[in-house]
N, C-alpha and C positions, 0 to 999 in steps of 0.2 A: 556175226562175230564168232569166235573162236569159242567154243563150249566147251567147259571145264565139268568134270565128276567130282564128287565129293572128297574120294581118293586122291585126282588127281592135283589136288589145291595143294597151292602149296603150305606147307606147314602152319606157317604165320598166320593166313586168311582163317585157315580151320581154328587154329587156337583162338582167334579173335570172334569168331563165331559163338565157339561154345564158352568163350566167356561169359557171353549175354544169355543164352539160352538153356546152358549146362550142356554133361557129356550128349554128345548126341549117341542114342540108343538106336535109333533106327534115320535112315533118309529114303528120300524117294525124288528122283531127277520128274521135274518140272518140260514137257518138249516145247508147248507152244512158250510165243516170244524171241524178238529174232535181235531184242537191243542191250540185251547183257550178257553176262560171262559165266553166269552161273544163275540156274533157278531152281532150287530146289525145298520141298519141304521136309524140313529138321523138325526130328522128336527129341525132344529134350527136357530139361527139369520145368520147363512151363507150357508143356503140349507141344503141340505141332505150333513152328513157327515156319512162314514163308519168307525161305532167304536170296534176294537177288546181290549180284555184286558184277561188278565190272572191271576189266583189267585196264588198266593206262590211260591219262588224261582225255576225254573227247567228247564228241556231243552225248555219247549215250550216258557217261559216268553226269555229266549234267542233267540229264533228262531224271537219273537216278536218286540225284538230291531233288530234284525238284517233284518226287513224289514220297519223298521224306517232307517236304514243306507240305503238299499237301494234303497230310492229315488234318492238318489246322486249318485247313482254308476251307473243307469239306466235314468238317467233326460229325460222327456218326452215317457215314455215307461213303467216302474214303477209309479203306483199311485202317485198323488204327496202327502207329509206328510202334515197334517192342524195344528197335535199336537202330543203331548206324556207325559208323566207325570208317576212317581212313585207314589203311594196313599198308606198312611196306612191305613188297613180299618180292625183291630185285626191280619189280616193274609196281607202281602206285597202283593199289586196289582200293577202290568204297564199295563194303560191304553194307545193308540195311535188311532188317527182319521186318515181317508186317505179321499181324492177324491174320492166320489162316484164315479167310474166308472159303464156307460150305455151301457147295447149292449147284444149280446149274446155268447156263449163259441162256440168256432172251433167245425165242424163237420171234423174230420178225419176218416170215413168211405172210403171206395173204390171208386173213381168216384167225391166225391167231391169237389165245387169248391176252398173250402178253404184251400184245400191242399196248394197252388202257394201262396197264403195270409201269410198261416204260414210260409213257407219256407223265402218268402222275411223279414218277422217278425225275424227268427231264424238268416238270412246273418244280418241284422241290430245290433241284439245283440251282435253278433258275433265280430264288431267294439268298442265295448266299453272296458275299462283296467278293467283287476281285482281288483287296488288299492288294499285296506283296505282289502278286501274278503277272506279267513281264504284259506290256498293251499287246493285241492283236493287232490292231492298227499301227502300231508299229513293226511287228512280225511280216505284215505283210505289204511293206513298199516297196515289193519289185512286182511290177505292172506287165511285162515284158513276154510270160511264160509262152501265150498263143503263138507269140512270131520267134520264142525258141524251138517248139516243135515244130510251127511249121517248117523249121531250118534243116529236120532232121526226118522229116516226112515224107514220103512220095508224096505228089499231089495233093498237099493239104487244104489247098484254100477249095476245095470240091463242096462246096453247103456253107462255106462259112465264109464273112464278111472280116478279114485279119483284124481292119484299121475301126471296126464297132466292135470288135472285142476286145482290143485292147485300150479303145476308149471306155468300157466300160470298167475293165480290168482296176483303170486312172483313178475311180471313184470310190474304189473298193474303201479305202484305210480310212475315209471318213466317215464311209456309211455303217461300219461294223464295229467303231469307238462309240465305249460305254463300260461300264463301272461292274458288271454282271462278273462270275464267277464262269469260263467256259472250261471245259476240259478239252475239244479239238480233236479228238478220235474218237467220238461214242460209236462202234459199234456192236453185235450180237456178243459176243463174248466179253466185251467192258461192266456188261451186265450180270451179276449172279445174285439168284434166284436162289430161295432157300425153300423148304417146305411150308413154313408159316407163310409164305408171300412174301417177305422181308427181300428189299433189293439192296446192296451194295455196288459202288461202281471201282473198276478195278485202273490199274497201269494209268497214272497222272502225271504222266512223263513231260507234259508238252500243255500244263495251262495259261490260259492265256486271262485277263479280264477285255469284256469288251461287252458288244450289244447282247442282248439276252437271249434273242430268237436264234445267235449262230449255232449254239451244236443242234437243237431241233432241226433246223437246215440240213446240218451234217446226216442229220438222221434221214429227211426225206431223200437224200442220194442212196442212203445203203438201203431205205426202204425198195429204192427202185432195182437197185442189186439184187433184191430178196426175190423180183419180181411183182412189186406191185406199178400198176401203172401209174404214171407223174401225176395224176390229179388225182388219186387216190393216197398217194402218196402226204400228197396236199391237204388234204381234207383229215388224216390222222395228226399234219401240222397244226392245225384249226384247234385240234382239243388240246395243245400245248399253251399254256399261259406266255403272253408275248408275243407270238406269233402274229405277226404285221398284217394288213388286208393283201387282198392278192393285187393290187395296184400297185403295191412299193416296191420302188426298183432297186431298194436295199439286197431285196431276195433275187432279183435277178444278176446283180450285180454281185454278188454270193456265188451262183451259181456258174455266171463266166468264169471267176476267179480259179474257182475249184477245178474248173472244165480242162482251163489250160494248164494248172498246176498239175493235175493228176494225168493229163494227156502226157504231159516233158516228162513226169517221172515214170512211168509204165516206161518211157523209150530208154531211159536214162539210168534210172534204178530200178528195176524191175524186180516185185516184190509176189510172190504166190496173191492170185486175184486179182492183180494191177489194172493188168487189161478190161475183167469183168469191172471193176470200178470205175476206171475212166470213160466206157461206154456209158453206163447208168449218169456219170454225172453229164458228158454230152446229150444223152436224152432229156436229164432234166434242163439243160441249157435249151434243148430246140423249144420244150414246152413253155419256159417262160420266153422267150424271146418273141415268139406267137403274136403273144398284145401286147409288146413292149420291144418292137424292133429299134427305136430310136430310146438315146439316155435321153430323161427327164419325163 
């Protein structure tokens, strides 16, 4: 999206900012983050506030209230909200403030000590209800992703079985319905670290409620991104509360899902890392498929 400077906002959006926050005396441009229009931290009459905002109706300005929702779906774990406001400013803006959060993003590398950090962070999340949070099983009833890469792929079907992945693809929206609170992107940087050990989890653009063990899942893909290998990967799953025996083809059937979704999109939408992602997640596809080449 189009990134705006503090400067360059238009009048309205700024006025409507430092409504909530006071004159801003100092800002400082925000780079990472690739689904709003603005990210910046505002100093102003109540500290530093972190202000995202989005220009014109679309998924991101969605994604944006729904991490104004939740604050309350995550209390004490999720930033807390300061503000949020609609602004017309020729084109429809929502602006929202959060709690600065201090600290630094998880190292999940091999051997780090933050692995046991996140892991107790992910059993914590894991206690809270999905409420309001749109189903996962829902989110995900198109089955179809493996035979749209493969549509777009040289030689795709080279290792891979199309018509067993997209059967398993089929099972996905019942095996990941459940009542759990998921967030659906944890990775390294979702996580900040503060000096006491204190973790918060950041960007709630995209939750979902469903089975419990899904974002721990999400995490063994990026673990394997990190470089750990897929049964090591597994075994830091293991000290996650929730986490299913290694029999259940809930998690394999997780992992096809993810394999083909993040394969179509590295071709399709291609994001910094894409590639390295969708690799890591087809490795962890070949590892479970091992002892679990047929559904059931």
């Amino acid at each position: 999206m189009e990134r705006y400077s503090w400067a360059a906002l238009p009048d309205a959006v700024r006025d409507a900012v430092q409504r909530h926050v006071g004159p801003a005396t100092a800002v400082r441009e925000v780079e990472r983050g690739q689904n709003c229009s603005i990210a910046l931290v505002v100093h102003g009459g109540q500290g530093d506030v972190f202000v995202k905002g989005v220009r014109g109706v679309s998924p991101q300005m969605r994604w944006l209230r729904n991490e104004v929702a939740a604050g309350g779906l995550a209390p004490g774990v999720a930033p807390d909200v300061r503000f949020c406001a609609d602004v017309d400013a020729e084109d429809r803006w929502f602006v929202a403030g959060f709690e600065f959060v201090h600290g630094r993003p998880a190292e999940l590398s091999p051997g780090s000590t933050d692995l046991e950090l996140v892991a107790a962070t992910v059993t914590g999340l894991g206690e809270f209800p999905g409420g309001v949070a749109p189903s996962l099983s829902e989110r995900w009833n198109v089955s179809d992703w493996w035979l749209r890469w493969a549509a777009l792929t040289p030689d795709p079907a080279t290792g891979w079985d199309l018509d067993l992945l997209t059967e398993w693809c089929h099972a996905v929206p019942g095996l990941v319905y459940g009542d759990s609170l998921l967030h659906t992107d944890l990775h390294e940087h979702q996580f900040v670290i503060d000096d006491a050990g204190s973790v918060r989890v950041l960007d709630w653009g995209r939750p979902a409620s469903g089975a419990r063990w899904v974002d721990t899942a999400f995490l063994v893909v990026r673990l394997i991104a990190a470089g750990h290998e897929p049964r090591a990967a597994e075994a830091w799953a293991e000290t996650v509360a929730g986490w299913p025996p290694r029999s259940d083809g809930a998690v394999t059937a997780f992992a096809c899902y993810v394999a083909g979704l993040w394969s179509y999109r590295a071709v399709t939408t291609p994001f910094p890392g894409a590639t390295r992602l969708s690799e890591a997640a087809q490795s962890y596809l070949r590892y479970r498929l091992v002892e679990q080449p047929r559904l059931g």
